[in-house]
Structures are given as structure tokens and as C-alpha cells.
MMTF fields as JSON, N, C-alpha, C and O atoms, coordinates in Angstrom:
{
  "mmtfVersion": "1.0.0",
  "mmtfProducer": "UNKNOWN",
  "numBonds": 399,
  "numAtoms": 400,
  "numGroups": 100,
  "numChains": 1,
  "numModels": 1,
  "chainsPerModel": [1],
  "groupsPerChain": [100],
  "chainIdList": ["A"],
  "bondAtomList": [4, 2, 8, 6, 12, 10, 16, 14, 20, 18, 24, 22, 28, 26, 32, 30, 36, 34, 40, 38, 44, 42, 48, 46, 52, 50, 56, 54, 60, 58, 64, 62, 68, 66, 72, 70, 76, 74, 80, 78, 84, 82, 88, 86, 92, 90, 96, 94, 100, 98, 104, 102, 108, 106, 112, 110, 116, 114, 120, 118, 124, 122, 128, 126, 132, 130, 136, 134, 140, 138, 144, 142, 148, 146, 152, 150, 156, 154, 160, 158, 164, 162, 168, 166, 172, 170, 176, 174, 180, 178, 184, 182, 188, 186, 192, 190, 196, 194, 200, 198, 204, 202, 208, 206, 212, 210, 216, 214, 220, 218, 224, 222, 228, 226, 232, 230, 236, 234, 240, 238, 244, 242, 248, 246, 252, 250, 256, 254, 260, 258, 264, 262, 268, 266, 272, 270, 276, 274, 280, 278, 284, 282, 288, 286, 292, 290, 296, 294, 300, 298, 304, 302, 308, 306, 312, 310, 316, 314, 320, 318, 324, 322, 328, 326, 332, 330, 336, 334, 340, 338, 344, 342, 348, 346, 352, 350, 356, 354, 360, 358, 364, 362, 368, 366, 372, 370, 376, 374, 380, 378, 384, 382, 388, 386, 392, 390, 396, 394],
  "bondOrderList": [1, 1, 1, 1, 1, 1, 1, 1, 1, 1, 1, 1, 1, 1, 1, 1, 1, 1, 1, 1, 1, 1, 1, 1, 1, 1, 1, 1, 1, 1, 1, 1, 1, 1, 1, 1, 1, 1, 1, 1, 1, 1, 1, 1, 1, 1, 1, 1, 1, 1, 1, 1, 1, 1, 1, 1, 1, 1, 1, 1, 1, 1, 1, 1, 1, 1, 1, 1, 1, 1, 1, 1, 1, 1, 1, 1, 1, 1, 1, 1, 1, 1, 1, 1, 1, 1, 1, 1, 1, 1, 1, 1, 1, 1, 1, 1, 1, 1, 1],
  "groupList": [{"groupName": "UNK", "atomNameList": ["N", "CA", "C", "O"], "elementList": ["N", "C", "C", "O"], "formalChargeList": [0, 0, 0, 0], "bondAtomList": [1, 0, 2, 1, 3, 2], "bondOrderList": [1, 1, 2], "singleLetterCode": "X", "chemCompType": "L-PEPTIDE LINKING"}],
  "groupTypeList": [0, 0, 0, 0, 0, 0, 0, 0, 0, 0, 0, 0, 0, 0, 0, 0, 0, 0, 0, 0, 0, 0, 0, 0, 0, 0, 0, 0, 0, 0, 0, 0, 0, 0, 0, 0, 0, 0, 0, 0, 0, 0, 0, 0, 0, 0, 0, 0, 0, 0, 0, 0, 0, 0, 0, 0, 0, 0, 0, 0, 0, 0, 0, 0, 0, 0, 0, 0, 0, 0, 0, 0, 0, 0, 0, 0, 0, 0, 0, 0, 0, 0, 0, 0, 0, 0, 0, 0, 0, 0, 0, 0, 0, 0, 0, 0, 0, 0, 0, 0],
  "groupIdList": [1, 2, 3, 4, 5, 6, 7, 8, 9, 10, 11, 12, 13, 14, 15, 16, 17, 18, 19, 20, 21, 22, 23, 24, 25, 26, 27, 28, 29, 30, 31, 32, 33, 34, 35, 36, 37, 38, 39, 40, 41, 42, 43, 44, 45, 46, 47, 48, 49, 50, 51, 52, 53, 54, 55, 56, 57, 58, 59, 60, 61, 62, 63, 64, 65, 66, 67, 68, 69, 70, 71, 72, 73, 74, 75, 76, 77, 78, 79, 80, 81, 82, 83, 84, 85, 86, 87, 88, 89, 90, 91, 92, 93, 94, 95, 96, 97, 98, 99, 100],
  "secStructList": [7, 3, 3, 3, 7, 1, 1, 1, 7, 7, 3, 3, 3, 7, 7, 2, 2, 2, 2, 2, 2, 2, 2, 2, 2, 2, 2, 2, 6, 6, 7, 1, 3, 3, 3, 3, 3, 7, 1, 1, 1, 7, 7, 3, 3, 3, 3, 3, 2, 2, 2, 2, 2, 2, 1, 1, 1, 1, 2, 2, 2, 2, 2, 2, 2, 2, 2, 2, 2, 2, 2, 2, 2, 2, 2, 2, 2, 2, 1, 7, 7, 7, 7, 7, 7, 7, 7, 7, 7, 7, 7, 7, 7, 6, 6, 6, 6, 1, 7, 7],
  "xCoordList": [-4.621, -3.832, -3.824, -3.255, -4.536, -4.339, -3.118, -2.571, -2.537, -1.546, -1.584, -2.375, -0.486, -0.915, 1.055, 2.07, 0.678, 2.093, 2.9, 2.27, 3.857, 4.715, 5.158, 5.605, 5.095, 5.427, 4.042, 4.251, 2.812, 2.016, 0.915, -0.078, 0.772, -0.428, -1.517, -2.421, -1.581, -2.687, -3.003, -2.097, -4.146, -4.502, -4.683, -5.193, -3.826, -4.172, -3.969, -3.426, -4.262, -3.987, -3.186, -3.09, -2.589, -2.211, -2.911, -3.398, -3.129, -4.183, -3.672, -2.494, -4.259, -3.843, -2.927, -1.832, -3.105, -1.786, -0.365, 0.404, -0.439, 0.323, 1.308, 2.477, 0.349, 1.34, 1.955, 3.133, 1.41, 2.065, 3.094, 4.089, 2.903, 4.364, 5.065, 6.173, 5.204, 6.274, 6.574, 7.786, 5.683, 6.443, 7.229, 8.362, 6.917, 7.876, 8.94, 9.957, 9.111, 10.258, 10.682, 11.794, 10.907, 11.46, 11.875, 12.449, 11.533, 11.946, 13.072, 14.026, 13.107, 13.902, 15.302, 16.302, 15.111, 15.98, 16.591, 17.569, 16.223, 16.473, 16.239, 17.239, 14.954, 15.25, 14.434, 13.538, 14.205, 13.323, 12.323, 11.155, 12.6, 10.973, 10.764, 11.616, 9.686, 9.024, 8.663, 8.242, 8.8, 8.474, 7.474, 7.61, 6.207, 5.038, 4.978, 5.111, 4.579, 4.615, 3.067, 2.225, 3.171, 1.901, 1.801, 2.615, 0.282, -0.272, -0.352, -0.389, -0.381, -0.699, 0.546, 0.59, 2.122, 3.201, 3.762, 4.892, 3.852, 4.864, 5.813, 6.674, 6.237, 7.047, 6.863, 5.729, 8.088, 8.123, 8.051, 8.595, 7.218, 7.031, 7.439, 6.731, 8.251, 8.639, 7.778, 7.311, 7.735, 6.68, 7.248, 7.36, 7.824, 8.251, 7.473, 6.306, 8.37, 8.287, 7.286, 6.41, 7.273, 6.809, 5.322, 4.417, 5.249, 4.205, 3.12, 2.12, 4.002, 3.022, 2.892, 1.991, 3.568, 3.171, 2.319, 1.968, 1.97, 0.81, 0.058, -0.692, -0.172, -1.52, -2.105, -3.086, -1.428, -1.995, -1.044, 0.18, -2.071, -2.326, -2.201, -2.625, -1.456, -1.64, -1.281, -1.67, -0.054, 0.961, 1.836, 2.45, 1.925, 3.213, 1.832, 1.774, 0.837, -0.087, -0.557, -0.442, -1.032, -1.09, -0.349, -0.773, 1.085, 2.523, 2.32, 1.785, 2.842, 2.401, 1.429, 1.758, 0.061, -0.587, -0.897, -1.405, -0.528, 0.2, 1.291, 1.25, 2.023, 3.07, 2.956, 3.661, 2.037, 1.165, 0.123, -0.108, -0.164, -1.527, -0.275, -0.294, 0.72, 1.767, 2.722, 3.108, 2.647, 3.5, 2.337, 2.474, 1.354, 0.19, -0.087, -0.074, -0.391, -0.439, 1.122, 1.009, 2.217, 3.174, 2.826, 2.607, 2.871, 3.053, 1.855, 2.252, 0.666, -0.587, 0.099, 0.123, 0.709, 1.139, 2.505, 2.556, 3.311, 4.256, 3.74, 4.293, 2.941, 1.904, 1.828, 2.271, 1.439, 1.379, 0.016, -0.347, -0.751, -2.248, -2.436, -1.485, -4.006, -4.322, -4.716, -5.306, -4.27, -4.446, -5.721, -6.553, -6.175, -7.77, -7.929, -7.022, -8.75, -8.675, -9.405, -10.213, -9.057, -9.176, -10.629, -10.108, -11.694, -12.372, -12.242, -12.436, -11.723, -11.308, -12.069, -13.268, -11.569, -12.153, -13.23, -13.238, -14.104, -15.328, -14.311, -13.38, -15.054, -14.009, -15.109, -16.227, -14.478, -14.947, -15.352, -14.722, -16.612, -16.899, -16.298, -16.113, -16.115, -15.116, -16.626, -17.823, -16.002, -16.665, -17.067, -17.593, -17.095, -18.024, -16.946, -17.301, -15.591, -15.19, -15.309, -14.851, -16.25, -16.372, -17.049, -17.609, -17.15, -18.009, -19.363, -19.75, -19.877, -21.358, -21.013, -21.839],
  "yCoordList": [7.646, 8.309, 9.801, 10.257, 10.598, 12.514, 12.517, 11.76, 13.592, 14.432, 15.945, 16.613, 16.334, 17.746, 18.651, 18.774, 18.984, 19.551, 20.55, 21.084, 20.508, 21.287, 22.603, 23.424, 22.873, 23.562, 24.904, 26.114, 24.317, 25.101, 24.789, 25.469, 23.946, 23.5, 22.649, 22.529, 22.174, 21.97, 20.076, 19.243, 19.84, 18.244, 17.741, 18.176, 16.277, 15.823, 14.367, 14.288, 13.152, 11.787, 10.943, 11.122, 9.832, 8.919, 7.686, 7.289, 7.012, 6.026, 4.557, 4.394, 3.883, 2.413, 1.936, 1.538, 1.874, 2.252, 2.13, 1.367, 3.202, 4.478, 3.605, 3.282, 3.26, 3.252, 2.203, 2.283, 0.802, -0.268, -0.402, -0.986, 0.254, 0.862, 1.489, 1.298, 2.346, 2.702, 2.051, 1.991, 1.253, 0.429, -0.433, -0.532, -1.112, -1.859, -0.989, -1.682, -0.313, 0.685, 0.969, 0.893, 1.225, 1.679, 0.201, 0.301, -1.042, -2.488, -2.787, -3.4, -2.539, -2.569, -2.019, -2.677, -0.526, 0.359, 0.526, 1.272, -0.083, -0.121, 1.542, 2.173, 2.273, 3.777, 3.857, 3.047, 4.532, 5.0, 5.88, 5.691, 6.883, 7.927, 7.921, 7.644, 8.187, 8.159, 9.736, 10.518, 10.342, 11.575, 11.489, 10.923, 11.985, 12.445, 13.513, 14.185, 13.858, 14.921, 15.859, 15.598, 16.834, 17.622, 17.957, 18.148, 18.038, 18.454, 19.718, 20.048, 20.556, 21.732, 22.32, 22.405, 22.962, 23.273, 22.263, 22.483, 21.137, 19.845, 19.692, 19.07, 19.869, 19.725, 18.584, 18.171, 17.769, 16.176, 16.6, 17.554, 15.601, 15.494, 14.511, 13.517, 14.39, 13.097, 12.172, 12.49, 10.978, 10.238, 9.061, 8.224, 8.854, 7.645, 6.256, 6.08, 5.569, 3.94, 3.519, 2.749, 3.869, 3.268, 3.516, 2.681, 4.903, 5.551, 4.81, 4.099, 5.465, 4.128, 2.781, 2.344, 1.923, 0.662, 0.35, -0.791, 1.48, 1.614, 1.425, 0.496, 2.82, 3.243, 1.878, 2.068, 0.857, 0.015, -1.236, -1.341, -2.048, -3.095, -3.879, -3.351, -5.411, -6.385, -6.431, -7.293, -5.241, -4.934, -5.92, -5.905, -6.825, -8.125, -8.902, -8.998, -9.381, -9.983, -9.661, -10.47, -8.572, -7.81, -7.838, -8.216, -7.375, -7.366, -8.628, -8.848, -9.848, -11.171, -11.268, -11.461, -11.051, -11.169, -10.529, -11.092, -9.166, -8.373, -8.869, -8.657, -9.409, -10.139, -11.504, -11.808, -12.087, -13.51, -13.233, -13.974, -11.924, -11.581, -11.24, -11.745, -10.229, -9.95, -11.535, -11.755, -12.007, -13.192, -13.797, -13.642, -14.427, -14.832, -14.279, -14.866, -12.802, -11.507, -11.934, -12.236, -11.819, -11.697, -13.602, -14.104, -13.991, -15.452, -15.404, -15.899, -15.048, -14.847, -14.394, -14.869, -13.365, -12.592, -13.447, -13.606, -13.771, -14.707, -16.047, -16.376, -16.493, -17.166, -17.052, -15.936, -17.759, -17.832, -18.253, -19.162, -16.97, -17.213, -18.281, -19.004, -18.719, -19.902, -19.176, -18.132, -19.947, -19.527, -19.034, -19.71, -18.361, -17.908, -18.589, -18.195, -19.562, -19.878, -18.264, -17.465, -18.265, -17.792, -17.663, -17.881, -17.526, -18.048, -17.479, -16.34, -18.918, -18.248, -17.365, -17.637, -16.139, -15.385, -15.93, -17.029, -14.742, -15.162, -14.92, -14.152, -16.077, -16.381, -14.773, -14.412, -14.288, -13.2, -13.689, -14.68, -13.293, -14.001, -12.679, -11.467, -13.898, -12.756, -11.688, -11.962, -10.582, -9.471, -8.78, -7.72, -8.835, -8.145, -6.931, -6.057, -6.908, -5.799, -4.654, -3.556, -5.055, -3.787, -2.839, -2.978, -1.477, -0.524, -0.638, -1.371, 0.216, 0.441, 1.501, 2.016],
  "zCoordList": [14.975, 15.979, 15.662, 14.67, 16.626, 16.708, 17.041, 17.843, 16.275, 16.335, 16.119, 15.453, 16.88, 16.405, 16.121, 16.807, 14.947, 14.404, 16.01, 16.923, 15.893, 16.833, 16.286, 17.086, 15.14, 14.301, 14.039, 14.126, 13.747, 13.242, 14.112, 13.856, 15.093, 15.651, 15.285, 16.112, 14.444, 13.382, 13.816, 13.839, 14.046, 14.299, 12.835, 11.803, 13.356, 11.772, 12.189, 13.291, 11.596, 11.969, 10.813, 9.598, 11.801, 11.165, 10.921, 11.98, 10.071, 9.649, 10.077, 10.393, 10.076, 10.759, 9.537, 9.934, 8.103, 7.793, 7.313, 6.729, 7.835, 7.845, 8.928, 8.719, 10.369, 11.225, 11.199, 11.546, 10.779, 10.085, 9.565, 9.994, 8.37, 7.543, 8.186, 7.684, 9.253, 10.129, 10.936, 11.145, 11.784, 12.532, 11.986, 12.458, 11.076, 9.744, 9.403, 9.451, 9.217, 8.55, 9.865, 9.342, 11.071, 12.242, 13.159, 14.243, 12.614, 12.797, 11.836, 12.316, 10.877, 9.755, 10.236, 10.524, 10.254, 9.883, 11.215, 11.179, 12.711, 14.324, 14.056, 13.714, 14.199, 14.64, 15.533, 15.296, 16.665, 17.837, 17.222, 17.559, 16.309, 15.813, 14.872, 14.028, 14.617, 13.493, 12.86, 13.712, 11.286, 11.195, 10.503, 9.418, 10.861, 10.216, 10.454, 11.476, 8.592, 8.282, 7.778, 6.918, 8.6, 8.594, 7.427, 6.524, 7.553, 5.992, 5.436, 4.251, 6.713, 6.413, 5.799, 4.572, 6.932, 6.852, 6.419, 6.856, 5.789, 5.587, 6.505, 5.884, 7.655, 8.456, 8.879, 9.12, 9.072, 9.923, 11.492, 12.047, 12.024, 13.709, 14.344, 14.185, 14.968, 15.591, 16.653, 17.747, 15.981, 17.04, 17.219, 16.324, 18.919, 19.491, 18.88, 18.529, 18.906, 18.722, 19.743, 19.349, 20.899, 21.549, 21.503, 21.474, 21.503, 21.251, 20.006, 20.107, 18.639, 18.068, 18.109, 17.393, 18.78, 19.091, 20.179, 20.482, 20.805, 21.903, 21.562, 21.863, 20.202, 19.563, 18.244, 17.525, 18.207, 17.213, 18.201, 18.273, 18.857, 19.824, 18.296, 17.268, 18.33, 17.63, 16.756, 15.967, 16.337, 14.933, 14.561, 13.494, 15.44, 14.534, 13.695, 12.469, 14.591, 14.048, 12.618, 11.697, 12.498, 11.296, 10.285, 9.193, 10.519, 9.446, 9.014, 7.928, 10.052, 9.531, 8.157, 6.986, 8.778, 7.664, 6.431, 5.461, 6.517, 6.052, 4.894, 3.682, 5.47, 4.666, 3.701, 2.739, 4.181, 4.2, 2.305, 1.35, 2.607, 1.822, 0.399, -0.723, 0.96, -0.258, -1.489, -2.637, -0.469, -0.532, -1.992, -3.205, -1.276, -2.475, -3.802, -4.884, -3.487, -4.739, -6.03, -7.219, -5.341, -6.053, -6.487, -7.59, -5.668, -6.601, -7.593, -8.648, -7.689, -8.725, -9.783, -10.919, -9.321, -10.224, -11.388, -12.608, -10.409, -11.093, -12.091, -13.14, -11.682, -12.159, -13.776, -14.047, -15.019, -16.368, -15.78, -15.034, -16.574, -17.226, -17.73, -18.028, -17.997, -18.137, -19.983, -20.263, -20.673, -22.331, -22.734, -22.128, -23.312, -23.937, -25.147, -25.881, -25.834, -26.886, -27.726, -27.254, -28.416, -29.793, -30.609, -31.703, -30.861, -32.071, -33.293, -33.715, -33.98, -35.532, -36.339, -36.412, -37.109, -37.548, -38.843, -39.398, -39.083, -40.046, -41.368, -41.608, -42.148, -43.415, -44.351, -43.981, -45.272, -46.074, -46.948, -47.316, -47.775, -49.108, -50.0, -49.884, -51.066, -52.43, -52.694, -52.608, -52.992, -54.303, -52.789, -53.129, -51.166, -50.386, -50.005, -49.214, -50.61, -50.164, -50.913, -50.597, -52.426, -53.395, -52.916, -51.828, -53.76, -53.279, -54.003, -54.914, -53.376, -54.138, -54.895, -55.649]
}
């Protein structure tokens, strides 16, 4: 999604995302805009809800899986490794730690 700062003019985009995570965070939090913030001046820009839910067709679908893919990760993660055996170390023969 092009945007262009209100502030400084400058085109810059939001990444598919990017806009995910805001639409998630603006579902969450019930807010109508969204602030992205230019790269150039750092200034936040306000961008309607609706607007980005235009610009990314098929966003519940996504979150879903989205959510689906997180869900798995953390349980892997929760998960206890499967043990490594070991191979026992080489036994030392006496007198090989002298010097020359």
C-alpha cells in the first residue's frame, strides 16, 4: 500500500505485514486509524480502517492462519527435546599427559 506523508510529502509503503498487524491491533484495541509512520520525518499518518482493509482483500483468512502457524511454533517450542545420547569419552592411557 503507497502512501504519501502529509507532513513532508514523501511516498513510502506499507508491507502486507505491516498491515496485518494493524488490522489486528485496530480489532483489538476497537480504533478506526491507523498511524504509519514516515521514514523520512518520523511523523505518524493516519490511515482509516477501512482503507486498509480494502487494501489487503482476505485479512481474517490470513490472521487465522496467521494465528494457526503461531499456535504450533509455541507448542514446538514448549515441547522437551528428544535426548542426544552422549558418546562416552576416549579413556586416556597413563604416562600420555607427560612432556617431551
Amino acid at each position: 500500500m503507497q502512501l504519501r506523508c502529509t507532513y513532508c510529502q514523501t511516498m513510502f509503503a506499507i508491507g502486507r505485514e505491516e498491515k496485518l498487524i494493524a488490522i489486528q491491533n485496530m480489532n483489538k484495541e476497537n480504533l478506526e486509524y491507523y498511524h504509519a509512520h514516515c521514514p523520512k520525518c518520523r511523523r505518524a499518518n493516519r490511515v482509516e480502517r477501512a482503507r486498509l482493509e480494502h487494501s489487503y482483500p482476505n485479512w481474517k483468512e490470513d490472521l487465522k492462519t496467521m494465528a494457526n502457524e503461531a499456535a504450533k511454533t509455541a507448542k514446538e517450542i514448549a515441547e522437551p527435546a528428544v535426548p542426544v545420547k552422549k558418546k562416552p569419552a576416549a579413556a586416556k592411557k597413563p604416562g600420555s599427559d607427560k612432556k617431551k
